[in-house]
PDB file as gemmi writes it, atoms N, CA and C in Angstrom:
CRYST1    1.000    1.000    1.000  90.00  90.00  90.00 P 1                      
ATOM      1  N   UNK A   1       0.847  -1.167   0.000  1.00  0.00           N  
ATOM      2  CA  UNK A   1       0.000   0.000   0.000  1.00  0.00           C  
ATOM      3  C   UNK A   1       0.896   1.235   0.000  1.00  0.00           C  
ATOM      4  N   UNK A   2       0.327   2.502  -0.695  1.00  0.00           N  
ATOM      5  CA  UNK A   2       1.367   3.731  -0.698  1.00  0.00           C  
ATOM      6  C   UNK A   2       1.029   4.528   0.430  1.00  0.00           C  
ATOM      7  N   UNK A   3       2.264   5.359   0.600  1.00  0.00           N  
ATOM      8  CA  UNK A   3       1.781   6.074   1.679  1.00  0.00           C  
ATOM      9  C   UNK A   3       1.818   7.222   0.952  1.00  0.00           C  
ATOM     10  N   UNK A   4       0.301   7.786   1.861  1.00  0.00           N  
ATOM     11  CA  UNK A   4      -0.507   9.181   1.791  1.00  0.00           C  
ATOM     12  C   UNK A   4       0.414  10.399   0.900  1.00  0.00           C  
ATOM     13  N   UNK A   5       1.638  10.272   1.972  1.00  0.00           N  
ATOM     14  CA  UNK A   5       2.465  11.543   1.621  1.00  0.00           C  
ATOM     15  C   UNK A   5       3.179  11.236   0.301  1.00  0.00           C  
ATOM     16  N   UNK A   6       2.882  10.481  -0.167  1.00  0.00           N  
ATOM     17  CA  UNK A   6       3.731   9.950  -1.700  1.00  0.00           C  
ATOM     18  C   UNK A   6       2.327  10.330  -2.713  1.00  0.00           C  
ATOM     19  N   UNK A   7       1.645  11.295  -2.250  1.00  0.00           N  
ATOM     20  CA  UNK A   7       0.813  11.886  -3.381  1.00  0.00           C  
ATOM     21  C   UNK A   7       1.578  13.162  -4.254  1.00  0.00           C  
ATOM     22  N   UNK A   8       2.053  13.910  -2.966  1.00  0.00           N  
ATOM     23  CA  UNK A   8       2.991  15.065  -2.641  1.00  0.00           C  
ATOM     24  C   UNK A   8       3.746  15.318  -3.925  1.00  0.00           C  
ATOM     25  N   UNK A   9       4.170  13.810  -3.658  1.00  0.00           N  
ATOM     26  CA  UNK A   9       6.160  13.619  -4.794  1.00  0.00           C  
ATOM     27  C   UNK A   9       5.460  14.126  -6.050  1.00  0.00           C  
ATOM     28  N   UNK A  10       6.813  14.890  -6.757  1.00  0.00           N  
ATOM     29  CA  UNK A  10       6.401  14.748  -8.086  1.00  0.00           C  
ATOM     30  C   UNK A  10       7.363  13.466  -9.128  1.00  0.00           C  
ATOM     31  N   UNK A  11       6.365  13.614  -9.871  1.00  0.00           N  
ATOM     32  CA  UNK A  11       6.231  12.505 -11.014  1.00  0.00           C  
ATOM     33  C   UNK A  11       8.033  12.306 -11.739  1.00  0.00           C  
ATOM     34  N   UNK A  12       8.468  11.444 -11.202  1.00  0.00           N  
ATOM     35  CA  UNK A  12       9.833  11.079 -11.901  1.00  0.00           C  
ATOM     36  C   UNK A  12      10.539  11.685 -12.960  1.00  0.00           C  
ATOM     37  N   UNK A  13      11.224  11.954 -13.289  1.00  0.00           N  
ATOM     38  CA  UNK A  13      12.093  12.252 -14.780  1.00  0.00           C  
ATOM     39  C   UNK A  13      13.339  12.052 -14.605  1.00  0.00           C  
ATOM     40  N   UNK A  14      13.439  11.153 -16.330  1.00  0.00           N  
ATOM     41  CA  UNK A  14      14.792  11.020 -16.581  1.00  0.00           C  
ATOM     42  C   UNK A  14      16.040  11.998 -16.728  1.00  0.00           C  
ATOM     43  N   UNK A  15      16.737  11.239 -17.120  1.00  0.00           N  
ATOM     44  CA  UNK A  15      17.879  12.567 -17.144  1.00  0.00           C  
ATOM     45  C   UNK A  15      18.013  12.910 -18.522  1.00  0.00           C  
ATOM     46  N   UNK A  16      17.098  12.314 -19.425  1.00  0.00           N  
ATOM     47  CA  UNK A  16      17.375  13.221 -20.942  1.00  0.00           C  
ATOM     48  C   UNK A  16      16.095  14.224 -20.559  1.00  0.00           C  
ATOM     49  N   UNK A  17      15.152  13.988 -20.073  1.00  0.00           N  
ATOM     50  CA  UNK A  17      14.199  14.839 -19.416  1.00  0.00           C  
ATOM     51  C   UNK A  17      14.742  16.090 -19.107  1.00  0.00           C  
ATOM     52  N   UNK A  18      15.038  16.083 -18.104  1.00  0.00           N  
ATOM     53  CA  UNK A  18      16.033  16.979 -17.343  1.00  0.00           C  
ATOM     54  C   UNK A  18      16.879  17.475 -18.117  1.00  0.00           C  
ATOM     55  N   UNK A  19      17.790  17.528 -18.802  1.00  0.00           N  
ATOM     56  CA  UNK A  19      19.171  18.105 -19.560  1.00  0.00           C  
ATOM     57  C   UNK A  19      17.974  18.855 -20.222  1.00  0.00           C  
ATOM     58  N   UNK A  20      16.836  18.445 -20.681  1.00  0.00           N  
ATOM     59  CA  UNK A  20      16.334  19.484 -22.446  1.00  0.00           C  
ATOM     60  C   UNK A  20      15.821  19.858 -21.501  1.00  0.00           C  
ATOM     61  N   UNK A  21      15.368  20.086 -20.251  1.00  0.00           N  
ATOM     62  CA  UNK A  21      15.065  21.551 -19.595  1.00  0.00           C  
ATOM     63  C   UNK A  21      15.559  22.270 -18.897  1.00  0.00           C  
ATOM     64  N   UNK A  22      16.901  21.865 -19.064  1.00  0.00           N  
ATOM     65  CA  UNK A  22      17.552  22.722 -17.438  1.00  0.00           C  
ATOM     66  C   UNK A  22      17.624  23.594 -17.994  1.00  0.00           C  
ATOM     67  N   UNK A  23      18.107  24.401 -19.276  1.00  0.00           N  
ATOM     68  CA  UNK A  23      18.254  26.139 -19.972  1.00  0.00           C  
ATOM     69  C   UNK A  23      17.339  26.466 -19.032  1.00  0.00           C  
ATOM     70  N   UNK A  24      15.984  25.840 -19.827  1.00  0.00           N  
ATOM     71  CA  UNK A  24      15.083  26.471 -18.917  1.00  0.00           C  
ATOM     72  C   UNK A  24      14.550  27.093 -17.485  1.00  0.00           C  
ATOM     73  N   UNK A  25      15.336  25.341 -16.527  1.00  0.00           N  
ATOM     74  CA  UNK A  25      15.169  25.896 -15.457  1.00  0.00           C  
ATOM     75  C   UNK A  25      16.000  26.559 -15.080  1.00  0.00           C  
ATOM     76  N   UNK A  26      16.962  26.979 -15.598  1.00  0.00           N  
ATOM     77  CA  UNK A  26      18.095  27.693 -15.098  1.00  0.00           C  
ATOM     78  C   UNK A  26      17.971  29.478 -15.151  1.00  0.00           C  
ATOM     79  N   UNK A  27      17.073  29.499 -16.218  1.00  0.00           N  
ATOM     80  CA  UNK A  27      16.745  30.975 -16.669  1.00  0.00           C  
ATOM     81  C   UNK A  27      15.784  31.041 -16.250  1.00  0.00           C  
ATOM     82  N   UNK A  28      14.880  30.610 -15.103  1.00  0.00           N  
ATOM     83  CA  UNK A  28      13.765  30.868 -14.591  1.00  0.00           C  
ATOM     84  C   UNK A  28      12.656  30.993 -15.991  1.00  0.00           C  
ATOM     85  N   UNK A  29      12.917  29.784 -16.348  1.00  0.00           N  
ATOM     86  CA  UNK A  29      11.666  29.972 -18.084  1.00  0.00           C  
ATOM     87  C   UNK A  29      10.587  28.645 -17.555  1.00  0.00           C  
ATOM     88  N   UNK A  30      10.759  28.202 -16.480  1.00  0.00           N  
ATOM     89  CA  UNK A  30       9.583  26.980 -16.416  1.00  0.00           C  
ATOM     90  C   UNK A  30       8.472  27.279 -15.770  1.00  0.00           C  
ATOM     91  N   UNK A  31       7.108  27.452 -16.681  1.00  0.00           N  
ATOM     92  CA  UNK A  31       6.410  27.784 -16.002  1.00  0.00           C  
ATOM     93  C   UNK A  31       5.753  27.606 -15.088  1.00  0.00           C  
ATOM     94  N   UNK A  32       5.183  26.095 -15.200  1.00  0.00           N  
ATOM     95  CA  UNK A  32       4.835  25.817 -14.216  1.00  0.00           C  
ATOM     96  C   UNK A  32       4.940  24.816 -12.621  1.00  0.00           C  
ATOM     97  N   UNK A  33       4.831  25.177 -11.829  1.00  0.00           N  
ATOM     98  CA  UNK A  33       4.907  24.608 -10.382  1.00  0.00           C  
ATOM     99  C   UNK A  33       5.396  22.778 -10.403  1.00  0.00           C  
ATOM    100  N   UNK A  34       4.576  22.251 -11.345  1.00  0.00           N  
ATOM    101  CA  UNK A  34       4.993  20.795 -11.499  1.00  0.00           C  
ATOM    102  C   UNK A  34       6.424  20.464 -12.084  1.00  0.00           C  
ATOM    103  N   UNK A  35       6.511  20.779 -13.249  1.00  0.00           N  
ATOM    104  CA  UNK A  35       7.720  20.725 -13.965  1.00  0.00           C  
ATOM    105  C   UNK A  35       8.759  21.644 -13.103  1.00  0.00           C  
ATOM    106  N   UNK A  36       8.895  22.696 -12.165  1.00  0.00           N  
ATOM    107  CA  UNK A  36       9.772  23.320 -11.665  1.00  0.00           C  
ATOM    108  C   UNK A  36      10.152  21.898 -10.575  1.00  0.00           C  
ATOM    109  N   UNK A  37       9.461  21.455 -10.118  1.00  0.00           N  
ATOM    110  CA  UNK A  37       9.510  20.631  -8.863  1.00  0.00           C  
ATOM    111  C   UNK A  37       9.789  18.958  -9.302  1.00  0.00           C  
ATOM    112  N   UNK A  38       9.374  18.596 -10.558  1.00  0.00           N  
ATOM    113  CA  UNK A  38      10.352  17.423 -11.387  1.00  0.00           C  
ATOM    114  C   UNK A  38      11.427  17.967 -11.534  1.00  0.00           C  
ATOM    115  N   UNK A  39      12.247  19.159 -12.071  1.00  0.00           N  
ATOM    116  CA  UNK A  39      13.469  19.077 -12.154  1.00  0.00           C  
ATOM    117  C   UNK A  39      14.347  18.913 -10.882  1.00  0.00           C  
ATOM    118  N   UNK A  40      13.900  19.259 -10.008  1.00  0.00           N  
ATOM    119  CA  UNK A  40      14.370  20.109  -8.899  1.00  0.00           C  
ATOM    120  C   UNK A  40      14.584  18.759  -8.385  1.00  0.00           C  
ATOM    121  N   UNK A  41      13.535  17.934  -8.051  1.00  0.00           N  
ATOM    122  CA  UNK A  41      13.801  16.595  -7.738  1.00  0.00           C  
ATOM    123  C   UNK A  41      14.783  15.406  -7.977  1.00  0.00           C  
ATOM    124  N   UNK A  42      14.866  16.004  -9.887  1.00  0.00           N  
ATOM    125  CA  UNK A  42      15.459  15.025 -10.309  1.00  0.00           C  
ATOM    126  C   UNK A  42      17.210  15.655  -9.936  1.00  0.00           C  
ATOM    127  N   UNK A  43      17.137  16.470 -10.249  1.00  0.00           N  
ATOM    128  CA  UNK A  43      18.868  16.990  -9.408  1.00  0.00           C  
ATOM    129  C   UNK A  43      19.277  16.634  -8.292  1.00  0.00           C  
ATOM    130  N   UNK A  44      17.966  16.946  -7.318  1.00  0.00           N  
ATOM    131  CA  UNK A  44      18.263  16.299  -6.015  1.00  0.00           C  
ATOM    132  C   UNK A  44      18.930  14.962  -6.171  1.00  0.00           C  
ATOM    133  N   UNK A  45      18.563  13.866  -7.004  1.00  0.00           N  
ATOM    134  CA  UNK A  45      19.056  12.568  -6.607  1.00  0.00           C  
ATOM    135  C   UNK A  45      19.440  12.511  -7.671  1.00  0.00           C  
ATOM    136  N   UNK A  46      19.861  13.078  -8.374  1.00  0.00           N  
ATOM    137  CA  UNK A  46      21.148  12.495  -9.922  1.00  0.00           C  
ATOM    138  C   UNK A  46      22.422  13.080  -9.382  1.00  0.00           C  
ATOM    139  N   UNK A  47      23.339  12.902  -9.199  1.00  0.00           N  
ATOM    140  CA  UNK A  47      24.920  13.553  -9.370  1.00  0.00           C  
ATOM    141  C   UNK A  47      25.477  13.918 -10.700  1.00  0.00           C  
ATOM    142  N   UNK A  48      25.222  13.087 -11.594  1.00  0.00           N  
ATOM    143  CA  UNK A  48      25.579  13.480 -12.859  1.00  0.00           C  
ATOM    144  C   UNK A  48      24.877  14.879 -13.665  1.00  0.00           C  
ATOM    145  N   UNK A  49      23.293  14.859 -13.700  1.00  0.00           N  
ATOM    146  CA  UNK A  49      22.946  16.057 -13.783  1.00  0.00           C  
ATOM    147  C   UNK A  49      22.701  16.977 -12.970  1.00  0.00           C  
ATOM    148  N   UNK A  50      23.042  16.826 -11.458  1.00  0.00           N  
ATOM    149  CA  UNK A  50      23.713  17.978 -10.644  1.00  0.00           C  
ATOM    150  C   UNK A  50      24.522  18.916 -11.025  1.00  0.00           C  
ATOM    151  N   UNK A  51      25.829  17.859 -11.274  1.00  0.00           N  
ATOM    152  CA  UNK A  51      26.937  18.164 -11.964  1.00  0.00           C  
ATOM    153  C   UNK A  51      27.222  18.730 -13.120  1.00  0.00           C  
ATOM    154  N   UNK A  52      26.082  18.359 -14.214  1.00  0.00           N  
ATOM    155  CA  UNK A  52      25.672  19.649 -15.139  1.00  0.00           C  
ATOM    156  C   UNK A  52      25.263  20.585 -14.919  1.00  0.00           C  
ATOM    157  N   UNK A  53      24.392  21.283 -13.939  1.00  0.00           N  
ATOM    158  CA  UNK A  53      23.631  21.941 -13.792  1.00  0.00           C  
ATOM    159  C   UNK A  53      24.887  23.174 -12.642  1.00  0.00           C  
ATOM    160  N   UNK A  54      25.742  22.423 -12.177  1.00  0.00           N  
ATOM    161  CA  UNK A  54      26.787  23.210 -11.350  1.00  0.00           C  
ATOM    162  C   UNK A  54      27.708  23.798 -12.799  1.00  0.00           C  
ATOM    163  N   UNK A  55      28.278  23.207 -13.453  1.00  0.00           N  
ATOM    164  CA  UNK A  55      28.792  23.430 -14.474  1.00  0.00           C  
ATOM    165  C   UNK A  55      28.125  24.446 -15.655  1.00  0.00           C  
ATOM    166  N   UNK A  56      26.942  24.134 -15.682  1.00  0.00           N  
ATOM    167  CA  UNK A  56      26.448  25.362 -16.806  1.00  0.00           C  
ATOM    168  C   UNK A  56      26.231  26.993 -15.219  1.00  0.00           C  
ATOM    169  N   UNK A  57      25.928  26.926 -14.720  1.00  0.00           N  
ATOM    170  CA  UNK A  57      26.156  27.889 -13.340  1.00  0.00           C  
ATOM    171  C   UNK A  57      27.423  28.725 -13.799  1.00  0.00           C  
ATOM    172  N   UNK A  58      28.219  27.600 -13.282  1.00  0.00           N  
ATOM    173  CA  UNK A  58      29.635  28.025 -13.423  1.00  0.00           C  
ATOM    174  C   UNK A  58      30.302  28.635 -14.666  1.00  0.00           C  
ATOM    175  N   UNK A  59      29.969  28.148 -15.863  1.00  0.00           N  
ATOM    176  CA  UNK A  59      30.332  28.954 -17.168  1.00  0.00           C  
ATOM    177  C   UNK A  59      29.336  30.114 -17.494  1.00  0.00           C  
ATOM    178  N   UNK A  60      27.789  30.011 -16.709  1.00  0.00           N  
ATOM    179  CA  UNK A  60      27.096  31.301 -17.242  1.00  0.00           C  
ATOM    180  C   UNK A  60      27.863  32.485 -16.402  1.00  0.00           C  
ATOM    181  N   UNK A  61      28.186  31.918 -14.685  1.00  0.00           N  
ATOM    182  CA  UNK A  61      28.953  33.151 -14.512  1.00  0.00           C  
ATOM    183  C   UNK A  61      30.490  33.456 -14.858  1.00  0.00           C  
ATOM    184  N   UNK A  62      31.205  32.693 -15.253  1.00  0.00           N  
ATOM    185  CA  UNK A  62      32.488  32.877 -15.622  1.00  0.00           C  
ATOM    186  C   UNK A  62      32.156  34.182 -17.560  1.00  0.00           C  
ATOM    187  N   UNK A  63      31.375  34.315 -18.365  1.00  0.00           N  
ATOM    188  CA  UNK A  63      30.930  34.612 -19.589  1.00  0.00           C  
ATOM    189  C   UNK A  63      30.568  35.621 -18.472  1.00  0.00           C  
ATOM    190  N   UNK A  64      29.728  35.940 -17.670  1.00  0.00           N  
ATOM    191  CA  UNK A  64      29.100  37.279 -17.188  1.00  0.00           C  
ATOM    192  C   UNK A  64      30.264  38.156 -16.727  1.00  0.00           C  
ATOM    193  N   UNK A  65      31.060  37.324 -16.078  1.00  0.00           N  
ATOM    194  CA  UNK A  65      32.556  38.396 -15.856  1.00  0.00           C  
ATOM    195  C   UNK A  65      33.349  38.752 -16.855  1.00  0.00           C  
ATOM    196  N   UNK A  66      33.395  37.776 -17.827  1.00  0.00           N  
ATOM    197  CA  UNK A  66      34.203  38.072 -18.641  1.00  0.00           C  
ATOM    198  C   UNK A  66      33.840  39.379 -19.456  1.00  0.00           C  
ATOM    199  N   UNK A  67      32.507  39.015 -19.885  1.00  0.00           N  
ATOM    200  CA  UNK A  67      31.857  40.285 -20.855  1.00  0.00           C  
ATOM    201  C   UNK A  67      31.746  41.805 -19.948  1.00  0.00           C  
ATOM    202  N   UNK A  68      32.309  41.937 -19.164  1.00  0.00           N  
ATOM    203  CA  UNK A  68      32.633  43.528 -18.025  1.00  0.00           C  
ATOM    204  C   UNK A  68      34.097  43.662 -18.666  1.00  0.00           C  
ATOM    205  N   UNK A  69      34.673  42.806 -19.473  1.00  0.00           N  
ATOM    206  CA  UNK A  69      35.898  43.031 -20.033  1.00  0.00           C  
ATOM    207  C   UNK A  69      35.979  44.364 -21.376  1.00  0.00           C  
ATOM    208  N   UNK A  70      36.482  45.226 -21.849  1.00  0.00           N  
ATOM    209  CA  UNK A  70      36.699  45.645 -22.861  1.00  0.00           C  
ATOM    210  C   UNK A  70      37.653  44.757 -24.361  1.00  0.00           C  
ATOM    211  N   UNK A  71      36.989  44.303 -25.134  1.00  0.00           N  
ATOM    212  CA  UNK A  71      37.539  43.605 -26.136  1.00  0.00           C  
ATOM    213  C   UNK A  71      39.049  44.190 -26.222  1.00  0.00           C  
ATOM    214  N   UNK A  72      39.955  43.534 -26.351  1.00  0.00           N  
ATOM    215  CA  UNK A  72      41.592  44.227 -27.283  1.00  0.00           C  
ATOM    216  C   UNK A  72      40.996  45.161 -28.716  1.00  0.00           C  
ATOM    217  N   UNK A  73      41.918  45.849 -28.731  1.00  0.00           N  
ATOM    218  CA  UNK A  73      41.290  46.909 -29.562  1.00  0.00           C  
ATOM    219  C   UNK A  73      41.988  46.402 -31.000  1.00  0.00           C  
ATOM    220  N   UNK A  74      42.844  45.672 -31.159  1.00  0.00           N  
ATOM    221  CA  UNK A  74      42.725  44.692 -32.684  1.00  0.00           C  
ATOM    222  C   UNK A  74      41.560  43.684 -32.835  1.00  0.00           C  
ATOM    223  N   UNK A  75      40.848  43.264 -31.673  1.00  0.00           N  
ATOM    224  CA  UNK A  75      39.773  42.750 -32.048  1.00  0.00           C  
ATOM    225  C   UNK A  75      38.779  43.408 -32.486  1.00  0.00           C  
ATOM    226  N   UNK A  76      38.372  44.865 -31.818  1.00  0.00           N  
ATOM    227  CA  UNK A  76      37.427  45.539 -31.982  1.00  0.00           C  
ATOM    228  C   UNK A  76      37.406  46.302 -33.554  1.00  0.00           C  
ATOM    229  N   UNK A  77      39.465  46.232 -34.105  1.00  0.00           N  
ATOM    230  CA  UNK A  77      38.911  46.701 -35.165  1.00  0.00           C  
ATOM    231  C   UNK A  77      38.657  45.819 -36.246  1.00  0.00           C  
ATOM    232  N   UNK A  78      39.047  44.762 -36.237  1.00  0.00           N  
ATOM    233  CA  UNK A  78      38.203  43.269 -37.523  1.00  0.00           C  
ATOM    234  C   UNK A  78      37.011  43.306 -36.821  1.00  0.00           C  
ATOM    235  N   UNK A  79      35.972  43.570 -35.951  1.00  0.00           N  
ATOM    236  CA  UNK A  79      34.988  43.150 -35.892  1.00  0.00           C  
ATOM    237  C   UNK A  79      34.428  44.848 -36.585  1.00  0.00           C  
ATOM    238  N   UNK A  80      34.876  45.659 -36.424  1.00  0.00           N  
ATOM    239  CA  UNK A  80      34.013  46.851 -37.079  1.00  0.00           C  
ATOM    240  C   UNK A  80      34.296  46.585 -38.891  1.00  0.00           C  
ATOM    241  N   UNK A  81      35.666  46.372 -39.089  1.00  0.00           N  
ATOM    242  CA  UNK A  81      36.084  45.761 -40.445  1.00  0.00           C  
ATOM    243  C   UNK A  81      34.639  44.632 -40.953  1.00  0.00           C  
ATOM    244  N   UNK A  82      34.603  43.680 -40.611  1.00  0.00           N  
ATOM    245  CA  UNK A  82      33.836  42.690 -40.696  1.00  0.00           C  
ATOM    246  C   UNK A  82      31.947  43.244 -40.775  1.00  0.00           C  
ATOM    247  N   UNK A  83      31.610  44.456 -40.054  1.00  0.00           N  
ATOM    248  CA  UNK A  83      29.935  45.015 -40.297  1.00  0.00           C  
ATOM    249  C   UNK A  83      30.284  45.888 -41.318  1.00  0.00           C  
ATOM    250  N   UNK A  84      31.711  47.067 -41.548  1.00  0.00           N  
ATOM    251  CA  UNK A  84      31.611  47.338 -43.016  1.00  0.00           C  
ATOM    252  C   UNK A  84      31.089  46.864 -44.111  1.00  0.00           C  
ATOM    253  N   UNK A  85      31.960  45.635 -43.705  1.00  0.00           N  
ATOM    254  CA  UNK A  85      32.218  44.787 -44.958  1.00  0.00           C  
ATOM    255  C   UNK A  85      30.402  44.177 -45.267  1.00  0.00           C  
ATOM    256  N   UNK A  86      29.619  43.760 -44.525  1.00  0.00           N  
ATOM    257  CA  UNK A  86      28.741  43.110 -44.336  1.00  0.00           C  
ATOM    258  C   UNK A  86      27.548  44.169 -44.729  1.00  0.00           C  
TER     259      UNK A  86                                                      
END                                                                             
């Protein structure tokens, strides 16, 4: 027999599940309450897509620091070269 409080749980997902939504959950794009709380779950007890999910973290903020950078200014001028040209 199940118990009561195992109405609560949400509904399982795999981990290809999970990977095609973490963008999502990561950018706060999931709308709703169920699917926020399958992913959330499924991280809880995967390590492997934990471990993705620490890793895309980690490169969205490593790209957010970086871009406070000013480009080298030989880059900046092939990239103005390059919308001339275009």
């Amino acid at each position: 027999m199940s118990d009561p409080g195992d109405l609560d749980a949400p509904e399982e997902i795999g981990c290809l599940e999970a990977i095609e939504t973490l963008y999502a959950y990561l950018d706060g794009e999931l709308g709703d309450a169920q699917s926020l709380a399958r992913v959330e779950h499924h991280l809880g007890h995967c390590r492997s897509c934990y471990s993705r999910k620490e890793l895309e973290l980690a490169l969205t903020e490593h790209l957010r620091r970086s871009a406070r950078s000013r480009a080298p200014a030989q880059l900046q001028a092939r990239m103005r070269k390059l919308l001339d040209e275009f």
